[in-house]
C-alpha positions as CSV (number, residue, x, y, z in Angstrom):
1,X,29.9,132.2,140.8
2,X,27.3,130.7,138.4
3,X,29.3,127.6,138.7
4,X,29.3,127.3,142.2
5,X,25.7,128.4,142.7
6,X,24.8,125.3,140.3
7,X,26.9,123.1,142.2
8,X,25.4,123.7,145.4
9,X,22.1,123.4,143.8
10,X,19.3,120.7,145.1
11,X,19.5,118.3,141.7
12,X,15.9,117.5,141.9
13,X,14.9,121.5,142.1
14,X,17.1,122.6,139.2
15,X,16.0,122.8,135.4
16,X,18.8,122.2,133.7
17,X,17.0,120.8,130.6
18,X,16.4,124.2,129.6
19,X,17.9,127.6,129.0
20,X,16.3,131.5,128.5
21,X,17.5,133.6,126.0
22,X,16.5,137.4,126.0
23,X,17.9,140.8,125.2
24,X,16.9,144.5,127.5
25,X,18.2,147.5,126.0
26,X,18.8,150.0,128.5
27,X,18.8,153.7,127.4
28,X,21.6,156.1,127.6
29,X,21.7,160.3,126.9
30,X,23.1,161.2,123.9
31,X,25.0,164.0,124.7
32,X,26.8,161.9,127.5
33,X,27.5,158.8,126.1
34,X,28.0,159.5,122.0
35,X,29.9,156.0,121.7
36,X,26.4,154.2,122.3
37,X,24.2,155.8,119.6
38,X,21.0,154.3,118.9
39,X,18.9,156.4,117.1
40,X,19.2,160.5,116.4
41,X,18.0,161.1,119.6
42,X,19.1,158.0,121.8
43,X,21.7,156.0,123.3
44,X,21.5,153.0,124.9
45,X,22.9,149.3,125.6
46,X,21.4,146.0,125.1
47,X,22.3,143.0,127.4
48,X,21.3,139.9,126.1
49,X,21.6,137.1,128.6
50,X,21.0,133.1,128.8
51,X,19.4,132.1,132.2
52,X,18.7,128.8,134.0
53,X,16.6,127.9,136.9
54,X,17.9,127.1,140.0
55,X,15.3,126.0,141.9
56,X,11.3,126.0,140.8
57,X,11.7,130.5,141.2
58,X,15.0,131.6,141.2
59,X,16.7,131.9,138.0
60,X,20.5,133.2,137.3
61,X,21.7,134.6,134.2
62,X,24.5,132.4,133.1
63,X,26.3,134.0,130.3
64,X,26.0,137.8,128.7
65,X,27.0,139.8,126.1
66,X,27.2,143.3,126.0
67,X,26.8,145.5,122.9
68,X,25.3,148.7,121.4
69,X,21.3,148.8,121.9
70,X,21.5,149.1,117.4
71,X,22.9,145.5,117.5
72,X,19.5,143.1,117.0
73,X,18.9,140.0,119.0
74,X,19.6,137.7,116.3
75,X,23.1,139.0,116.0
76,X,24.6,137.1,119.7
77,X,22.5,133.6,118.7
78,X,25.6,132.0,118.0
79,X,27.4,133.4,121.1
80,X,24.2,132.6,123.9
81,X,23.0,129.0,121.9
82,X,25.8,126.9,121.9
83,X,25.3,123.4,123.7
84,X,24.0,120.4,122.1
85,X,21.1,118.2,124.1
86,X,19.7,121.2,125.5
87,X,16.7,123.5,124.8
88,X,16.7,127.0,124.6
89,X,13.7,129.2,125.1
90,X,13.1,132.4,123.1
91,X,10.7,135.1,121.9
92,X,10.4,135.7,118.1
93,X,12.9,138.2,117.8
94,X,15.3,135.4,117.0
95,X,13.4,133.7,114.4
96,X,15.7,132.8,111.8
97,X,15.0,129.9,109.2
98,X,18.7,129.4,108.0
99,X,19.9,128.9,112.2
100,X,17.0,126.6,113.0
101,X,17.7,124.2,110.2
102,X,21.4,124.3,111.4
103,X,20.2,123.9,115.0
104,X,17.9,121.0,113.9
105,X,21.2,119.3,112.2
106,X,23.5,120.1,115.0
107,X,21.0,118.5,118.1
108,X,20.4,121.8,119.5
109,X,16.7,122.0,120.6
110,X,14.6,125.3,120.7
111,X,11.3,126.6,121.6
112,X,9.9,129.8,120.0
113,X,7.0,131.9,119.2
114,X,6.3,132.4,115.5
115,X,5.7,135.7,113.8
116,X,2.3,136.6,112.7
117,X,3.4,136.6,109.0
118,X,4.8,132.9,108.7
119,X,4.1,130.7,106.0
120,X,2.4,127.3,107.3
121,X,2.2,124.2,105.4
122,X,0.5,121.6,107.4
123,X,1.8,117.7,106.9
124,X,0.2,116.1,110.0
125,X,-1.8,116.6,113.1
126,X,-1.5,114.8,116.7
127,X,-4.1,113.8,118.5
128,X,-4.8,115.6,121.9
129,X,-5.9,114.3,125.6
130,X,-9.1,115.7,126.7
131,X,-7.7,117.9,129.2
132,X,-4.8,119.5,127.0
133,X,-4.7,123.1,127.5
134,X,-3.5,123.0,123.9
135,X,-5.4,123.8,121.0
136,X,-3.8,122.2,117.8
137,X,-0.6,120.0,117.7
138,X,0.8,120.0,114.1
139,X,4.0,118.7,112.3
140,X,4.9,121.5,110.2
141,X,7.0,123.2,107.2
142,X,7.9,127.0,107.7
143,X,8.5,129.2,104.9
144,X,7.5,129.6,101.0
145,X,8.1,126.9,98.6
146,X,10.8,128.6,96.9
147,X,12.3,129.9,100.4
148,X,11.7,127.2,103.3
149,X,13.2,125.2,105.8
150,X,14.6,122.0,104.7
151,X,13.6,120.3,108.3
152,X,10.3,120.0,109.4
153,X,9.5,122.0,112.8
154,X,6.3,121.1,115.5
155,X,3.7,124.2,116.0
156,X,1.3,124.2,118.7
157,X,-1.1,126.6,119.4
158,X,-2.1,127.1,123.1
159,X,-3.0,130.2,124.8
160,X,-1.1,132.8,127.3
161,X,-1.9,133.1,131.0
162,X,-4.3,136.4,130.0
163,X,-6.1,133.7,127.0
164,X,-3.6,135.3,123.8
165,X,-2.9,133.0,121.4
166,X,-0.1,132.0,121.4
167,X,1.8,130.1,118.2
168,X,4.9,128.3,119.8
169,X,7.4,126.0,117.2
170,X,9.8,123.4,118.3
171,X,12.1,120.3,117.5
172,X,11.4,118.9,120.3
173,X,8.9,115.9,119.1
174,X,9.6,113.9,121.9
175,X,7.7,115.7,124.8
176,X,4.0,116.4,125.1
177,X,2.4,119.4,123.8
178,X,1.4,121.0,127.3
179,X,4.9,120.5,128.1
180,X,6.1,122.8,125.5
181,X,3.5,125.3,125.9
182,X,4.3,125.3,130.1
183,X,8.3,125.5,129.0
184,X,7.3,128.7,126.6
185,X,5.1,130.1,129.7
186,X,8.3,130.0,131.7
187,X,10.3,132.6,129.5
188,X,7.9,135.0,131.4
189,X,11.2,134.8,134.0
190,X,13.6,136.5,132.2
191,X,11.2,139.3,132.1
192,X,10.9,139.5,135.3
193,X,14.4,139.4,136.1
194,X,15.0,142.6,133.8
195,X,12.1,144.0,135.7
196,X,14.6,143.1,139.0
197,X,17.5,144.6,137.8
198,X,16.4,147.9,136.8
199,X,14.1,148.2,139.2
200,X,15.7,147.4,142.9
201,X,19.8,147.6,141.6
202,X,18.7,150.8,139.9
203,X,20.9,150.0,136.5
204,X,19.2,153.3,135.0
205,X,22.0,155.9,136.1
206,X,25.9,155.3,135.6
207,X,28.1,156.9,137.5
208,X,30.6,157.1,134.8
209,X,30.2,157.6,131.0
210,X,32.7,156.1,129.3
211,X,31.8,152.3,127.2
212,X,33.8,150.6,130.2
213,X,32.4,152.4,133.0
214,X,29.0,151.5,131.6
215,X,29.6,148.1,130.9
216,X,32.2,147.4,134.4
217,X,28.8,148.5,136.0
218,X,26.2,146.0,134.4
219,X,28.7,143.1,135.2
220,X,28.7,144.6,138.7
221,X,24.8,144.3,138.8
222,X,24.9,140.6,137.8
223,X,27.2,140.5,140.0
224,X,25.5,141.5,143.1
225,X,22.9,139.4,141.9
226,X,24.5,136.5,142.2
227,X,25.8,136.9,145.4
228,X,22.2,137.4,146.7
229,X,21.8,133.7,145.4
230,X,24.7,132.8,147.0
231,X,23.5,133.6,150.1
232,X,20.3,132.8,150.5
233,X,21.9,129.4,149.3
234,X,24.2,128.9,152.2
235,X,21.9,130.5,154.5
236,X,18.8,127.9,153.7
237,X,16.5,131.0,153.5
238,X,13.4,130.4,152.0
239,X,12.9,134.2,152.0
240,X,12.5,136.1,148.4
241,X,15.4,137.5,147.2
242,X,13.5,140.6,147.0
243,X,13.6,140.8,150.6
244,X,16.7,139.7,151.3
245,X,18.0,142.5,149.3
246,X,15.8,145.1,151.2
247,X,17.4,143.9,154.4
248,X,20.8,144.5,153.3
249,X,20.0,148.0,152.5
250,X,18.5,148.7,155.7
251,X,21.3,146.9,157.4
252,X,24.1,148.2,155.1
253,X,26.7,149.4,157.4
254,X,25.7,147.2,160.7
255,X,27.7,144.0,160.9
256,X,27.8,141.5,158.6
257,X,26.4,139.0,161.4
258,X,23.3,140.9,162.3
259,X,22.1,140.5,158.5
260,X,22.8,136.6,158.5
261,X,20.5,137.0,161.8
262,X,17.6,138.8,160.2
263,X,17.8,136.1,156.8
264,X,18.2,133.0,159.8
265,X,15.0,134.5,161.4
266,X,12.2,132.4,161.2
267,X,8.6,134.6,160.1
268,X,6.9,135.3,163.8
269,X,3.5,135.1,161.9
270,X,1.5,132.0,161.7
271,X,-1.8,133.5,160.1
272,X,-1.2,133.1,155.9
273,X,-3.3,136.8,155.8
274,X,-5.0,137.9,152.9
275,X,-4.6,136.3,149.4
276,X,-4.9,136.8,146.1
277,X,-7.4,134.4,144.4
């Protein structure tokens, strides 16, 4: 399905150039399901998942791995960053100094957030365009002397969309630093999705308990979610998925028709109503 869905994708509205990478952990009751223990009073699962855009909002997860919620991010790298020429996006849970000078050597690209507690040595500073949003734009090396990286990495400090700084490394030297910092900003959509799937596929209760009931069931969510791309692919619908999903539920047992028919309809109002400034 993720092949397909790309395929039928508008070429100038995809972003191929990039990738998300993220982990949810979704908790589990101990007493039910033993085989997931996370802590010595919890259970719970972690999906980690690569998305891609598909258009300038919709996003689709594109691979995922399934373990124990005790398994840490850093652990599927190798199994969610594989492709050469392209650049993945992730939070600092993956920092790892050994895999980035490997990525570096191998032509993978990344962009990340560095810890709090990194060693910085500064070897040269970029100028910046008046009306960067960015605040420094550094060539760097990470790590002690004695314990470093053996390739130099780019930091650039810029801030969040609520004004946090934010201190965001990269390979990438060939694109601007506003760039980088708006390809960062854009990992926000992988939260989101998370948000999507627990929230309106209700992901929180299993209806069975063993590890492959839990885990048929997740696949079953991406699933569906695809499928909702899908459609609202074929259909043309500029509609949210969000709503398109509400429909079906309302619309669950009607025929199949009379849902294509609400997606088709064209919004009756012409006043854009009250907005947000």
């Amino acid at each position: 399905m993720v092949t397909r869905i790309q395929t039928q994708s508008v070429p100038s509205k995809c972003r191929n150039d990039f990738k998300i990478i993220d982990s949810t952990t979704i908790g589990l009751c101990l007493e039910k399901y033993k085989w997931a223990v996370f802590r010595t009073t919890k259970a719970g699962i972690k999906v980690h998942l690569r998305l891609v855009f598909v258009d300038q909002n919709d996003v689709i997860p594109e691979k995922a791995v399934m373990t124990p919620a005790r398994k840490s991010d850093r652990t599927q790298m190798d199994s969610l960053i594989d492709e050469t020429g392209v650049t993945y996006v992730f939070d600092r849970g993956y920092v790892d100094y050994s895999t980035f000078d490997r990525y570096c050597d191998q032509g993978i690209f990344f962009v990340t957030r560095l810890k709090k507690n990194a060693i910085i040595r500064p070897i040269y500073s970029f100028k910046l365009p008046p009306d960067s949003k960015v605040l420094t734009d550094e060539i760097v090396y990470i790590g002690t002397p004695q314990k470093r990286m053996e390739n130099v990495l780019r930091l650039i400090h810029t801030d969040d969309s609520e004004g946090n700084l934010l201190a965001i490394v990269t390979n990438r030297f060939d694109l601007d630093a506003d760039e980088i910092g708006e390809m960062y900003r854009k990992r926000w959509a992988i939260e989101i999705f998370f948000k999507w799937m627990k929230q309106h596929i209700r992901i929180k209760s299993f209806y069975g308990t063993s590890e492959r009931a839990v885990m048929n069931q997740v696949w079953i969510t991406l699933i569906a979610f695809c499928l909702l791309v899908l459609v609202k692919q074929e259909t043309g619908a500029s509609h949210p998925l969000l709503l398109l999903y509400r429909w079906l539920k309302v619309l669950l047992w009607k025929p199949f028709d009379t849902w294509l028919n609400r997606i088709r309809r064209q919004p009756s109002r012409t006043s854009a109503g009250r907005r947000k400034k």
